[in-house]
C-alpha positions in Angstrom: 23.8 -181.7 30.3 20.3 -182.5 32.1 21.7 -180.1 34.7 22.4 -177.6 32.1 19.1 -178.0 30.6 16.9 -177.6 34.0 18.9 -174.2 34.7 17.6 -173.0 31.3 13.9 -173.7 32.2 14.4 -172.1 35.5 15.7 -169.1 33.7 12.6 -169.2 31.1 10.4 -169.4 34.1 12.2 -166.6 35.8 12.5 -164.7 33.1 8.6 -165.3 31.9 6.8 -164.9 35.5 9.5 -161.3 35.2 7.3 -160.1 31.6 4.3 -161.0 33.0 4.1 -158.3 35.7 4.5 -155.8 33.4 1.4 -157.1 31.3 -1.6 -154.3 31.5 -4.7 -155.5 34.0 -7.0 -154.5 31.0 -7.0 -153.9 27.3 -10.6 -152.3 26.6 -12.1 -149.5 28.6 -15.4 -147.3 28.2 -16.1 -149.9 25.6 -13.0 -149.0 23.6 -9.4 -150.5 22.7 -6.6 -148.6 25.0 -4.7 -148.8 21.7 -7.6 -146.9 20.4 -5.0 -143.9 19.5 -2.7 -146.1 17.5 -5.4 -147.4 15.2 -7.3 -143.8 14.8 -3.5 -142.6 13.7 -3.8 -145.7 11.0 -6.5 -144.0 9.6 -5.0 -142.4 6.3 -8.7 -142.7 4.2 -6.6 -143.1 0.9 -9.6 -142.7 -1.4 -10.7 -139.4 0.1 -10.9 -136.4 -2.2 -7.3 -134.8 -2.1 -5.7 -137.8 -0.7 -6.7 -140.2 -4.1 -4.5 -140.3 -6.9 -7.5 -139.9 -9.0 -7.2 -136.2 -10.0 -10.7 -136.2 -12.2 -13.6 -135.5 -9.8 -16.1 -137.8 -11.9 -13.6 -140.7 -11.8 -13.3 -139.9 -8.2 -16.9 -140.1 -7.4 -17.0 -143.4 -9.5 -14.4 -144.9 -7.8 -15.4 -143.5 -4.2 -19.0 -144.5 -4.6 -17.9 -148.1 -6.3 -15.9 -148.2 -2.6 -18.6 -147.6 -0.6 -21.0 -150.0 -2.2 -18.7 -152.8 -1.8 -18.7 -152.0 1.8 -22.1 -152.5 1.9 -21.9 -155.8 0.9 -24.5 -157.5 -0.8 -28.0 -155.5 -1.9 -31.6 -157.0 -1.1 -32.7 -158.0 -5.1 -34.0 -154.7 -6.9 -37.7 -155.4 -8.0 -40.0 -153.0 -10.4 -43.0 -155.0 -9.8 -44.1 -152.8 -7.2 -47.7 -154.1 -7.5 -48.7 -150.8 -5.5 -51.9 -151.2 -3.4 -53.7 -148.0 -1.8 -55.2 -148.9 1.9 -56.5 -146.0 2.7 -56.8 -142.0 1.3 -57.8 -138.9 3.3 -58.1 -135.4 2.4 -55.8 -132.5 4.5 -55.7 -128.9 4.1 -53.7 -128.9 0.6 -53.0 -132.2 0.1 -54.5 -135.6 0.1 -52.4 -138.4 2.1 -52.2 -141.5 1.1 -51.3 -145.1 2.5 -49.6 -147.4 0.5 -48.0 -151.2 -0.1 -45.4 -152.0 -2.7 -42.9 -154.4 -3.4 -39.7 -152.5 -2.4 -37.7 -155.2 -2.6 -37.4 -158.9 -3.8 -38.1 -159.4 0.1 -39.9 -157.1 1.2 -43.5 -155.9 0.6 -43.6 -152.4 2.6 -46.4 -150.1 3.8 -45.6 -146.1 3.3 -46.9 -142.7 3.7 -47.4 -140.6 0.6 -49.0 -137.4 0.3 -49.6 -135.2 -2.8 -49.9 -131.4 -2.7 -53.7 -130.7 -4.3 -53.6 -129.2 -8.0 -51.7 -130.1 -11.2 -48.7 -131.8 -11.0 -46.2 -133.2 -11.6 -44.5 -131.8 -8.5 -41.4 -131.2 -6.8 -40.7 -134.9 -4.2 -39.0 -135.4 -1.0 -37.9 -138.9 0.1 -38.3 -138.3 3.8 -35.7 -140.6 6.3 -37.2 -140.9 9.6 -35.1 -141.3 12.8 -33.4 -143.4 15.3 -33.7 -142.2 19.0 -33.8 -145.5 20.5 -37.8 -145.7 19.7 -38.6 -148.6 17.2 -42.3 -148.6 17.9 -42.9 -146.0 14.7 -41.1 -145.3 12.3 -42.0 -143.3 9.1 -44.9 -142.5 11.9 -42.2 -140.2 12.6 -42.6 -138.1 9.6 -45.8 -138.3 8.2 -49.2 -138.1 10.8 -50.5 -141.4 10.5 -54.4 -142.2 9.7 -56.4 -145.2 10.0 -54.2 -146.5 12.8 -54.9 -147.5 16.9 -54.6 -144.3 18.9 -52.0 -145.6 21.0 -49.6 -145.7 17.3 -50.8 -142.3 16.8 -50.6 -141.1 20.8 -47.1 -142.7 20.3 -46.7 -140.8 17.0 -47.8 -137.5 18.2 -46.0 -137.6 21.4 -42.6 -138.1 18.9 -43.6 -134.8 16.7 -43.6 -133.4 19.8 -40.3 -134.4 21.1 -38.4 -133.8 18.3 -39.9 -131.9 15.3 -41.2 -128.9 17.4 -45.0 -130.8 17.2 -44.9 -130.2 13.7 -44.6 -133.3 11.2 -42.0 -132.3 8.9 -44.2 -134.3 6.0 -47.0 -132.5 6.2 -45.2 -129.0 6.8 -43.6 -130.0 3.1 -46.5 -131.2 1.2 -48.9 -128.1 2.5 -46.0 -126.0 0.6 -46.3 -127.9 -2.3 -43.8 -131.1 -2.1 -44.8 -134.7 -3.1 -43.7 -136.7 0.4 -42.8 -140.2 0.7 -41.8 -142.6 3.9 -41.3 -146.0 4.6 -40.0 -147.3 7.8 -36.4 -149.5 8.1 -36.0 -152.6 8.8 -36.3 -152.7 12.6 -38.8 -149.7 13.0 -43.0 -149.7 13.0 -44.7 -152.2 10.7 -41.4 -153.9 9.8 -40.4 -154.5 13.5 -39.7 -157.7 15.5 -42.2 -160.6 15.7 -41.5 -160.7 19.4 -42.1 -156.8 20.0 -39.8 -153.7 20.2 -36.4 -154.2 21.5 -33.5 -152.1 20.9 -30.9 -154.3 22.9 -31.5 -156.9 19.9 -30.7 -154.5 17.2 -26.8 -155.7 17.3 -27.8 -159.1 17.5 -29.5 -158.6 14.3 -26.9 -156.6 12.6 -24.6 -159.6 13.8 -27.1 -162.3 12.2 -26.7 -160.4 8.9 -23.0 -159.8 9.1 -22.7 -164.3 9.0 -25.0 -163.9 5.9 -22.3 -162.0 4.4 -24.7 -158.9 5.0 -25.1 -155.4 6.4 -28.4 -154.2 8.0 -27.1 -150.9 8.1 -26.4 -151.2 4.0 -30.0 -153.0 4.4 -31.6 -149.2 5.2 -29.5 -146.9 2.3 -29.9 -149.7 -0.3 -33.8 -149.6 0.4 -33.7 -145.8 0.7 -31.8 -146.0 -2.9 -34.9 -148.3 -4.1 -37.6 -145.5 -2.4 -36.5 -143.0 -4.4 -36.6 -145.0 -7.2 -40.3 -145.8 -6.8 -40.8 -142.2 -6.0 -39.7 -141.4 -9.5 -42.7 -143.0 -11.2 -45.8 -141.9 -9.4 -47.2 -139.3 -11.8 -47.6 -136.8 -9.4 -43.8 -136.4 -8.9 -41.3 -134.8 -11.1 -38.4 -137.1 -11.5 -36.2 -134.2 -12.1 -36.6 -133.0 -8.7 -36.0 -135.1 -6.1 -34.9 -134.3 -2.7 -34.4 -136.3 0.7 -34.4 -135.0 4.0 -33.5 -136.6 7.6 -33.0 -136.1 11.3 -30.1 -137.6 13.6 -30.0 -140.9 11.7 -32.6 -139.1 9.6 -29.4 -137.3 8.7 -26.8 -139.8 8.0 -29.4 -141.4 5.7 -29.9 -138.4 3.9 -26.2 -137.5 3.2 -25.7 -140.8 2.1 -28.7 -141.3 -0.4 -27.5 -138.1 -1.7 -24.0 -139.2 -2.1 -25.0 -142.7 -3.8 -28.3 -141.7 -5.7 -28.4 -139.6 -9.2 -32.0 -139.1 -8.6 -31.5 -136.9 -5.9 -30.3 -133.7 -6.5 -30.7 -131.8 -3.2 -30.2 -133.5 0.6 -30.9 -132.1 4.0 -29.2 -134.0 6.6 -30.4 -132.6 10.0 -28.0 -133.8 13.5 -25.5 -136.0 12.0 -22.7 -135.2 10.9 -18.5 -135.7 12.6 -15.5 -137.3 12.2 -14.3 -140.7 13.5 -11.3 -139.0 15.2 -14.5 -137.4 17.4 -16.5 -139.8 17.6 -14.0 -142.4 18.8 -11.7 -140.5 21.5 -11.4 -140.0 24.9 -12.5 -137.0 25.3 -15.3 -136.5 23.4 -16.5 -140.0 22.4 -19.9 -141.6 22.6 -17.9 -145.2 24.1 -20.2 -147.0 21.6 -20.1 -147.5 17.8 -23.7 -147.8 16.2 -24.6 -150.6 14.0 -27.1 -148.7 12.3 -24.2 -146.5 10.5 -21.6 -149.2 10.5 -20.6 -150.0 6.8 -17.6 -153.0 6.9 -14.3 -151.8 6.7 -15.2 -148.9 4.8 -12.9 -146.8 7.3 -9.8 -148.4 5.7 -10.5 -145.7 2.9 -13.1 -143.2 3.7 -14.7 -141.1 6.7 -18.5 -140.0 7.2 -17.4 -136.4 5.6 -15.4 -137.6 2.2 -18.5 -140.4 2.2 -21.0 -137.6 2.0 -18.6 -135.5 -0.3 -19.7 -137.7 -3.2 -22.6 -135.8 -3.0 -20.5 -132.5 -4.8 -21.5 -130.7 -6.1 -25.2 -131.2 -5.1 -26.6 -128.5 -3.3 -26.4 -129.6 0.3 -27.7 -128.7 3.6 -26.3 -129.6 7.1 -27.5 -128.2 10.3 -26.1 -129.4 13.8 -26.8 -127.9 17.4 -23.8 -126.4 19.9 -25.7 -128.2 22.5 -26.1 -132.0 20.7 -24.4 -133.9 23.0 -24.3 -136.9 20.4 -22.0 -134.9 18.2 -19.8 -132.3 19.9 -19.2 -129.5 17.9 -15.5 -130.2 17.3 -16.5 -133.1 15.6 -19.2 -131.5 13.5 -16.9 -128.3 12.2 -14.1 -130.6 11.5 -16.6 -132.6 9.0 -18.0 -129.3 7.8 -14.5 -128.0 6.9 -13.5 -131.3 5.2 -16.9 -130.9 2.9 -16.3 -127.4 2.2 -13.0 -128.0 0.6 -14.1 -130.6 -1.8 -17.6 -128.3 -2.5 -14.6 -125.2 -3.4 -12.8 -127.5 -5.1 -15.7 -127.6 -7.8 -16.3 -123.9 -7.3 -19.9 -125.3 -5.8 -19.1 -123.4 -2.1 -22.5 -121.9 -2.9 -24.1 -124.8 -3.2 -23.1 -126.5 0.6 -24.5 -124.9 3.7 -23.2 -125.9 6.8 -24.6 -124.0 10.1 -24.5 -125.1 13.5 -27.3 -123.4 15.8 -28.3 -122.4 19.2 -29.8 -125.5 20.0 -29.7 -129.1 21.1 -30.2 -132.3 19.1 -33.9 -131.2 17.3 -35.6 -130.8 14.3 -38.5 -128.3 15.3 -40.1 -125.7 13.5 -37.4 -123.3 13.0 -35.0 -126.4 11.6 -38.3 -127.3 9.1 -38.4 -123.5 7.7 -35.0 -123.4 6.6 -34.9 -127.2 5.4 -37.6 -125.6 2.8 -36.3 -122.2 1.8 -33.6 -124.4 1.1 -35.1 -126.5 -1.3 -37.1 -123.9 -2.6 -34.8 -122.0 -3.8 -32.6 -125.4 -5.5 -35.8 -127.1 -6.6 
């Protein structure tokens, strides 16, 4: 029996030492799962538009949105005590700019950039969503020239207009043609930055800090852009009934998802961001990382960026992309297009989405600005 018994262990031996040559000599590359395929064909998105069982598009929308925002875990506490203070005014050609600080949250007390288009209001708003790109330094500095600052924050600011919006603030183009502006950095960017200074190799620990408080600092920046707009809606100066956003590169996916979880807004501009997770996650045309700053939990279980920003519909809509954006590869961005278009059809809205991709790399300059406001123009 003994004898028996030790033959069967040097067969289990054998027969282990036999499986474990076959075993792979990795399981991750470029940052990604090898398996990566076999999840990304797991990826049904149930409570898309088309795939749902909900047939009503306004149960849809209630349902999709109610999915989203329980991705997003749990909000920062909604205040109306803004208790707004004004720090400093100054006069520009057709509008007066203002600095402000207000209670945006129950946490946070925020400075932001508003400026007001000279005459009788109210007017026209746009809740402007500043970018990423890596630079944390400035922030709604981005959008609207700054005043009253160190030169090196306004050197940094106007080397960034420079870079990316053509040298043209895209705050200052609106409110010279007649739009109240608004914009408030995120948590991370300008005033509301690190104690220990600007680090972007830190921005996933952070997003990991909030995750173990059962939080999402992504959610963090569209919950917050949720509450900007609705501080927006009771200056005097600003018509409530036409309110707009407008965003570059993460700019963009801000702006497509205000509009999509905001009633207030009723037109969005999302400049430079806009695919599909089959891009953005595959071999060939992958960026090899995720980004914490668009990362809602689990929320791929049911829906992708384009049936997120479908909730939008049958809001007028604007998305513009470059052939040359080598963050979003333009099979990525036309799948997403084609995806939105058939839910805006759907409503008979097609008029109402414009999706263009242009001659030009990942930017925002003046060309991008002109159409962002013919655009609202002629919706608001």
């Amino acid at each position: 029996m003994v004898k028996g018994l030790l033959f069967g262990m040097i067969g289990l031996v054998v027969s282990t030492t036999a499986l474990s040559q076959h075993l792979p000599a990795y399981e991750l590359e470029r940052e990604m799962p090898v398996f990566l395929d076999q999840l990304k064909k797991e990826l049904t998105y149930p409570m898309a538009w088309g795939n749902s069982p909900v047939k009503n598009f306004k149960k849809w929308r209630k349902q999709a949105r109610a999915t989203v925002l329980d991705a997003m875990l749990a909000p920062p506490p909604y205040t109306t005590k803004y208790e707004t203070e004004i720090l400093a005014e100054e006069q520009r050609e057709g509008y007066r700019a203002k600095k402000l600080c207000f209670n945006l949250t129950g946490y946070s007390r925020v400075n932001a950039y508003v400026l007001i288009p000279d005459g009788e209001g109210p007017f026209p708003a746009v809740v402007l969503l500043h970018d990423h790109g890596g630079h944390y330094t400035i922030g709604k500095e981005k959008m609207i020239r700054p005043f009253g600052v160190d030169k090196a924050v306004l050197d940094d600011a106007d080397a960034w207009a420079a870079n990316c919006y053509g040298g043209q603030y895209a705050g200052d183009y609106l409110a010279a043609h007649g739009y109240v502006v608004i914009s408030v950095d995120a948590l991370y960017w300008g005033e509301r930055g690190r104690k220990e200074g600007a680090d972007g190799s830190k921005y996933a620990d952070n997003a990991g800090n909030f995750m173990m408080l059962g939080r999402s600092l992504s959610a963090f920046m569209n919950y917050e852009d949720m509450y900007t707009t609705d501080y927006l809606a009771t200056l005097p100066e600003v018509d409530p009934k036409r309110i707009a956003c407008m965003g570059f590169s993460m700019g963009g996916y801000r702006a497509w998802m205000l509009s999509a979880l905001s009633d207030k807004i009723q037109v969005g501009a999302a400049i430079c961001w806009m695919t599909t997770t089959d891009c953005q996650f595959s071999w060939e045309y992958g960026r090899e990382r995720g980004g914490f700053a668009n990362m809602l939990p689990g929320i791929r279980r049911y829906l992708d960026y384009p049936h997120i920003a479908s909730i939008a519909c049958p809001k007028p809509m604007l998305f513009l992309n470059g052939e040359h954006d080598k963050l979003f590869p333009p099979i990525g961005v036309r799948a997403a297009f084609a995806e939105m278009h058939e839910v805006w059809e759907s409503r008979s809205a097609g008029d109402k989405l414009v999706t263009e991709l242009w001659d030009m790399p990942h930017d925002c300059g003046k060309k991008v600005q002109a159409k962002i406001l013919d655009f609202l123009n002629k919706w608001l």
